[in-house]
LUMZATOR-479447 format. One record per atom (N, C-alpha, C): residue number from 0; residue in one letter; atom name; z, y, x. Coordinates in steps of 0.001 Angstrom, whole numbers. Atoms other than C-alpha are relative to their C-alpha. Layout:
REM LUMZATOR-479447
[NUM,A,CA,[Z,Y,X]] ...
This chain:
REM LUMZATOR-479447
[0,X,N,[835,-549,-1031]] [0,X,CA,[-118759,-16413,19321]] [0,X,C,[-642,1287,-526]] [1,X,N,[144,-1739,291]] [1,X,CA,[-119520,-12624,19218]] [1,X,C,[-1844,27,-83]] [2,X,N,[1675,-425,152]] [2,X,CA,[-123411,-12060,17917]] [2,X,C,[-352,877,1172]] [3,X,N,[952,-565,-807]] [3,X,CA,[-125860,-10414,20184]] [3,X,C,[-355,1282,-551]] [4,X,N,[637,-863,724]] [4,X,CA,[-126478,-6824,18813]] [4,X,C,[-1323,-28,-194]] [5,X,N,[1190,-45,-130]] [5,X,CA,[-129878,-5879,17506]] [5,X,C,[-143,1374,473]] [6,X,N,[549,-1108,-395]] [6,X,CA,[-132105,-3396,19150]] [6,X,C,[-498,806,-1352]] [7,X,N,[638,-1260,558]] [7,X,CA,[-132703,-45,17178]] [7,X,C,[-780,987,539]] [8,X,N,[832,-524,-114]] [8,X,CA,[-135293,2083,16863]] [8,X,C,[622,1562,1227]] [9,X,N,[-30,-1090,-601]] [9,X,CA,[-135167,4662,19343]] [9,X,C,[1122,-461,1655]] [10,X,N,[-709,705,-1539]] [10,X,CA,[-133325,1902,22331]] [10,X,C,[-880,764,1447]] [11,X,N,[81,-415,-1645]] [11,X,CA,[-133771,3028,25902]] [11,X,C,[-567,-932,652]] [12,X,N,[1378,510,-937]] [12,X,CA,[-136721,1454,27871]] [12,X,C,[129,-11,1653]] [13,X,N,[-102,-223,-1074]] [13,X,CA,[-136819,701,31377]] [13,X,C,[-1608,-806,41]] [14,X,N,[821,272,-445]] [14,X,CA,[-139921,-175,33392]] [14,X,C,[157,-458,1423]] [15,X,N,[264,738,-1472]] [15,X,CA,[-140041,-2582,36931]] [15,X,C,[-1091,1859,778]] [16,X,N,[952,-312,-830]] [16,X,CA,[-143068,-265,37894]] [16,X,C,[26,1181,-669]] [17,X,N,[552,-1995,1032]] [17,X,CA,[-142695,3154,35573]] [17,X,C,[1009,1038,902]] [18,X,N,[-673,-531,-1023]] [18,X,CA,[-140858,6110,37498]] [18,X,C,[803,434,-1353]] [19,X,N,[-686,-675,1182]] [19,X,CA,[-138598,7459,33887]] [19,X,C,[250,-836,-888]] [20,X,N,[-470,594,1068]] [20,X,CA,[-137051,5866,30895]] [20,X,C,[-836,276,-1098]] [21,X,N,[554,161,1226]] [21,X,CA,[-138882,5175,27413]] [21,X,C,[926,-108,-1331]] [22,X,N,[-868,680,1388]] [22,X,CA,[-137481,4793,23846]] [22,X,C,[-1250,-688,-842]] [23,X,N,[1112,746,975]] [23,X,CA,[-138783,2456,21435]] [23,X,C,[50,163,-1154]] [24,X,N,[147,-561,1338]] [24,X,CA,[-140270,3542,18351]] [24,X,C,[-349,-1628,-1225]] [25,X,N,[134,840,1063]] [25,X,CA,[-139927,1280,15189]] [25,X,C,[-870,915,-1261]] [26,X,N,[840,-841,1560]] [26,X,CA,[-142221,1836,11768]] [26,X,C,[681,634,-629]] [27,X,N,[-594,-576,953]] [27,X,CA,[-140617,4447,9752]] [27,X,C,[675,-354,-997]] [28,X,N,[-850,696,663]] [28,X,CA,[-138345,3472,7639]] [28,X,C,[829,-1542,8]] [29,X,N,[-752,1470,-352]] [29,X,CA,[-137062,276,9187]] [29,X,C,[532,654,1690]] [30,X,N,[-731,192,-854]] [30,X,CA,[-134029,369,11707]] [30,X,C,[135,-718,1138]] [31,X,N,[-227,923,-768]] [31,X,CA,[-133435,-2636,13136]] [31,X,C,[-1664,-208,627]] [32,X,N,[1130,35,-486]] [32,X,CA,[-136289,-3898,15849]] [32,X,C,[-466,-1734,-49]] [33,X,N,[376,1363,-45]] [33,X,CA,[-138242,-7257,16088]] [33,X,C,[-896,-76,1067]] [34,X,N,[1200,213,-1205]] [34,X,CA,[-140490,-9274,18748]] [34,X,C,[-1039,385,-168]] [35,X,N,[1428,-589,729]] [35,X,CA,[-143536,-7540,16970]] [35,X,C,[-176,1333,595]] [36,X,N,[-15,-1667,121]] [36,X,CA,[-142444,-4040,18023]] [36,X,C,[-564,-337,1492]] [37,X,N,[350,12,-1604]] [37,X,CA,[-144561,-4144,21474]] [37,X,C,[-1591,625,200]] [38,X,N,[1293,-324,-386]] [38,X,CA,[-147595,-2254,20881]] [38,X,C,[178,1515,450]] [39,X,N,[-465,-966,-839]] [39,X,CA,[-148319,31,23386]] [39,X,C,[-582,1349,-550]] [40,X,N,[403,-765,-24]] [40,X,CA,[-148449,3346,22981]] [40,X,C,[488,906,-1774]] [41,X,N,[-424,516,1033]] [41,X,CA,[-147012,2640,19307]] [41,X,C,[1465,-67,-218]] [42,X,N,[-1945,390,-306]] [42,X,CA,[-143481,1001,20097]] [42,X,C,[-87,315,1133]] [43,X,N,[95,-156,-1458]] [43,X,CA,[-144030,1177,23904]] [43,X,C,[-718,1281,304]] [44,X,N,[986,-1203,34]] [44,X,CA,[-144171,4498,24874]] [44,X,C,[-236,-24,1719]] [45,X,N,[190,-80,-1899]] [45,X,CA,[-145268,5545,28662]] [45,X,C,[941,306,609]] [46,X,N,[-1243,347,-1080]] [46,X,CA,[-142784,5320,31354]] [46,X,C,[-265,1241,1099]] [47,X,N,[766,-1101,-630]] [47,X,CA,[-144165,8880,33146]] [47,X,C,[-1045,-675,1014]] [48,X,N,[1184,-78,-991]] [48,X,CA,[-146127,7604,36277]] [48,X,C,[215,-1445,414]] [49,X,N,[412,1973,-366]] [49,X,CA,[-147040,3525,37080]] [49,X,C,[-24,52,1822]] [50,X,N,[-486,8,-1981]] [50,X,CA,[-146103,2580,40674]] [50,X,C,[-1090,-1700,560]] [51,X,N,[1030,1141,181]] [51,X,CA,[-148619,-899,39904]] [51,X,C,[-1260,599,1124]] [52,X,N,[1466,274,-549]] [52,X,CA,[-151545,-1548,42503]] [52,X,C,[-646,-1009,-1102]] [53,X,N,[561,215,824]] [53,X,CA,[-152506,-3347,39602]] [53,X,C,[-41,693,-1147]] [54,X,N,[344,-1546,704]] [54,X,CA,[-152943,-401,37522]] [54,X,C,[-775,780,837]] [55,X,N,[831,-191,-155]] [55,X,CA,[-156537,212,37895]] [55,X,C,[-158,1959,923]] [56,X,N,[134,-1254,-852]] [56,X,CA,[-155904,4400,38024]] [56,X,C,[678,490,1249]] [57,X,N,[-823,-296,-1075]] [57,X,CA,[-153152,3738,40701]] [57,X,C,[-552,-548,1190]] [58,X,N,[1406,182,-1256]] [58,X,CA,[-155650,1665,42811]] [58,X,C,[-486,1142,517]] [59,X,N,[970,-818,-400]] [59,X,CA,[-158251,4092,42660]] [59,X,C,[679,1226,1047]] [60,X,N,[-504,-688,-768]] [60,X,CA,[-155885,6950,43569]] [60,X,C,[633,24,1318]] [61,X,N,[-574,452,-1504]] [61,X,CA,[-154235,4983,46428]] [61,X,C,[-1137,-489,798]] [62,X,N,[1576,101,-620]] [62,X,CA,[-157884,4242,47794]] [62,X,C,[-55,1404,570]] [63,X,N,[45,-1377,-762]] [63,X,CA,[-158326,7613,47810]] [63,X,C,[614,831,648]] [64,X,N,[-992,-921,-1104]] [64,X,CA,[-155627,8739,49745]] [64,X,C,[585,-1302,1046]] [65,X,N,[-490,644,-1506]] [65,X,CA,[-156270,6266,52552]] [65,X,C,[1017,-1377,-225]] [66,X,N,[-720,1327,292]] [66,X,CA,[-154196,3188,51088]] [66,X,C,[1648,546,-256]] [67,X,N,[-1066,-489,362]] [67,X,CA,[-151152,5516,50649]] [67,X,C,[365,169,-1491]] [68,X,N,[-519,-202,1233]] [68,X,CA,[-149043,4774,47480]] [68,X,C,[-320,1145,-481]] [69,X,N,[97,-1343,504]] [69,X,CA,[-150391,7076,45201]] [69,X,C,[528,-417,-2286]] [70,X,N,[-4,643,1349]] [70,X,CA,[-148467,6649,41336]] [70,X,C,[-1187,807,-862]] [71,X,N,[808,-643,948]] [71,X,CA,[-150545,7494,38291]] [71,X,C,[673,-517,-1422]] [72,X,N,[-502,317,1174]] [72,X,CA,[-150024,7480,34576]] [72,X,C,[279,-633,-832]] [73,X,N,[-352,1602,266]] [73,X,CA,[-148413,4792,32812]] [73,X,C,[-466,360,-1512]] [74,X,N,[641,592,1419]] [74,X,CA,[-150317,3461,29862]] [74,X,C,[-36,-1254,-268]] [75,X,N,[-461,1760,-36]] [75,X,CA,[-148419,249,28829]] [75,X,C,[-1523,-695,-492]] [76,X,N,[693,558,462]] [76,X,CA,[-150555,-2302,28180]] [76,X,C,[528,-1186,46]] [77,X,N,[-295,1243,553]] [77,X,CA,[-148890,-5238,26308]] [77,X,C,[-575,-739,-611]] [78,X,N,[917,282,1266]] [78,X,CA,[-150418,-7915,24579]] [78,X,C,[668,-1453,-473]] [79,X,N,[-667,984,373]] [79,X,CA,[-147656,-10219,23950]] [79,X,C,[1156,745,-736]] [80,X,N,[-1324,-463,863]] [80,X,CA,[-144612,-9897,21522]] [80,X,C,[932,204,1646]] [81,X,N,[-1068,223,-1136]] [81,X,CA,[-140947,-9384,23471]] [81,X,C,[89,-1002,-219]] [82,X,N,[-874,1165,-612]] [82,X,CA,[-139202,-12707,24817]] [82,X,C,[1516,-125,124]] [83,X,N,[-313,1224,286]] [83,X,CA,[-136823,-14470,23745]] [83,X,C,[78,712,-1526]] [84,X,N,[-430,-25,1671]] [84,X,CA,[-135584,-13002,20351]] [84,X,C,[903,-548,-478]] [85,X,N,[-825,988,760]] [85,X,CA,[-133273,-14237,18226]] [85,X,C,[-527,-731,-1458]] [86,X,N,[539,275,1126]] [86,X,CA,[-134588,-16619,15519]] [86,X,C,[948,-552,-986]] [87,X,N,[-1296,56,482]] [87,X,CA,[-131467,-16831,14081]] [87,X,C,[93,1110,-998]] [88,X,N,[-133,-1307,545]] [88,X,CA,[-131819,-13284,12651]] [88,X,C,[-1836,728,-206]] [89,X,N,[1431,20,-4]] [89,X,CA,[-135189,-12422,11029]] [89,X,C,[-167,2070,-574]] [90,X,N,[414,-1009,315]] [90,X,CA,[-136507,-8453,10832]] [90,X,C,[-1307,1,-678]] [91,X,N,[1592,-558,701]] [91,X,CA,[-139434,-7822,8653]] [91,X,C,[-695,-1358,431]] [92,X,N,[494,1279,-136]] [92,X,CA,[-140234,-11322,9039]] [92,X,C,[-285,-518,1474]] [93,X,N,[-512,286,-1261]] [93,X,CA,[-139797,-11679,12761]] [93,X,C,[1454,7,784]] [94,X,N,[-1034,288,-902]] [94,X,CA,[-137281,-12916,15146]] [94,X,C,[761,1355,506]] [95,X,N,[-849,-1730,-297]] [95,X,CA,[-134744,-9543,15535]] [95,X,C,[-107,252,1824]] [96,X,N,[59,-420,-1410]] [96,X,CA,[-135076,-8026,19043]] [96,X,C,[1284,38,474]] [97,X,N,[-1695,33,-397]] [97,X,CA,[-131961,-8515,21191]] [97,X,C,[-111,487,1424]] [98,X,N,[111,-620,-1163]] [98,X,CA,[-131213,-6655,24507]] [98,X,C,[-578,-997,1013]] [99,X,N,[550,1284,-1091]] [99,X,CA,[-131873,-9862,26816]] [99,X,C,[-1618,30,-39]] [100,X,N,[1490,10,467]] [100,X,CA,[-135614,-9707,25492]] [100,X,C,[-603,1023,1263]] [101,X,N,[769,-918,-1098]] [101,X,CA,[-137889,-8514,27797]] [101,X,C,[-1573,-200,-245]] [102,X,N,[759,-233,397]] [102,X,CA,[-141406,-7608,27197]] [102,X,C,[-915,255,1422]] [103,X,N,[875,509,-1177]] [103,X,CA,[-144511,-8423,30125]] [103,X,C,[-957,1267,-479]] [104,X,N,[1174,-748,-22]] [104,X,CA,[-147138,-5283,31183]] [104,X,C,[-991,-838,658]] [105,X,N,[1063,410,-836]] [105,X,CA,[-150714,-6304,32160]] [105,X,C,[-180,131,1358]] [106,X,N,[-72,-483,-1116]] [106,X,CA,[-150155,-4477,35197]] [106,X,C,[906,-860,883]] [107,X,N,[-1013,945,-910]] [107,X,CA,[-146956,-6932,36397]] [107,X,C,[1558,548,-458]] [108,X,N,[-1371,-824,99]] [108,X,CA,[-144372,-4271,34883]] [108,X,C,[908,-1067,-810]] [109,X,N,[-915,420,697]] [109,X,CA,[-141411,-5808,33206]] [109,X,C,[1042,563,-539]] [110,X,N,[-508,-1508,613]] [110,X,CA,[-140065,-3486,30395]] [110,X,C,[1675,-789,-725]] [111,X,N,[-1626,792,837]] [111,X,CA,[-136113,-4441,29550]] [111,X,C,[598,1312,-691]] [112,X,N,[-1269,-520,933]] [112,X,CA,[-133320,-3242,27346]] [112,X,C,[577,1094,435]] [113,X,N,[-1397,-204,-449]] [113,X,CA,[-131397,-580,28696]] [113,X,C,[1052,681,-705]] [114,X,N,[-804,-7,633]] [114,X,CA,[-129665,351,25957]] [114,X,C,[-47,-168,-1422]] [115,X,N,[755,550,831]] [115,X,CA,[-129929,-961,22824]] [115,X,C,[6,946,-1340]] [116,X,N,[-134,-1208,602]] [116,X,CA,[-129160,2335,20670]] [116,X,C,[1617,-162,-1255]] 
């Protein structure tokens, strides 16, 4: 049965609720990625503009223009590792990141794989 590649540093990001693609940054000098790599702003970079009514500045702005979708600037906010992992394969002492993994925003976003580099 054919392994699961691992995600590398600099994989292709998607966002449910972001309007642009992300890459994910790993610590310098390490390649391969793990369920650890999920801090925002860090590994998770911003997705250009948040399409979330739960994303406080996209409220406000869609308030102010009358209840009309208004996006605003995406500033992940994770506070969980990614999901599922492989614990089969350990990076820097965590479970290796594998494309299937998917990683939960506070906002409702749901940030996947889309390419794993």
């Amino acid at each position: 049965m054919p392994s699961t590649p691992s995600v590398k540093s600099g994989a292709t990001l998607a966002c449910s609720f972001g309007m642009t693609l992300s890459n994910l940054q790993v610590i310098p000098g390490t390649r391969d990625a793990n369920v650890r790599d999920s801090a925002p702003m860090v590994n998770v970079r911003p997705f250009g503009m948040c399409r979330s009514m739960a994303n406080p500045q996209v409220a406000a702005a869609s308030a102010a223009a009358m209840g009309a979708m208004i996006p605003a600037a995406c500033i992940p906010v994770c506070g969980a590792p990614w999901v599922p992992g492989d614990p089969m394969r350990m990076v820097q002492g965590a479970p290796a990141l594998t494309p299937p993994s998917k990683l939960m925003c506070a906002y409702g976003g749901v940030i996947t794989i889309i390419k794993p580099q």
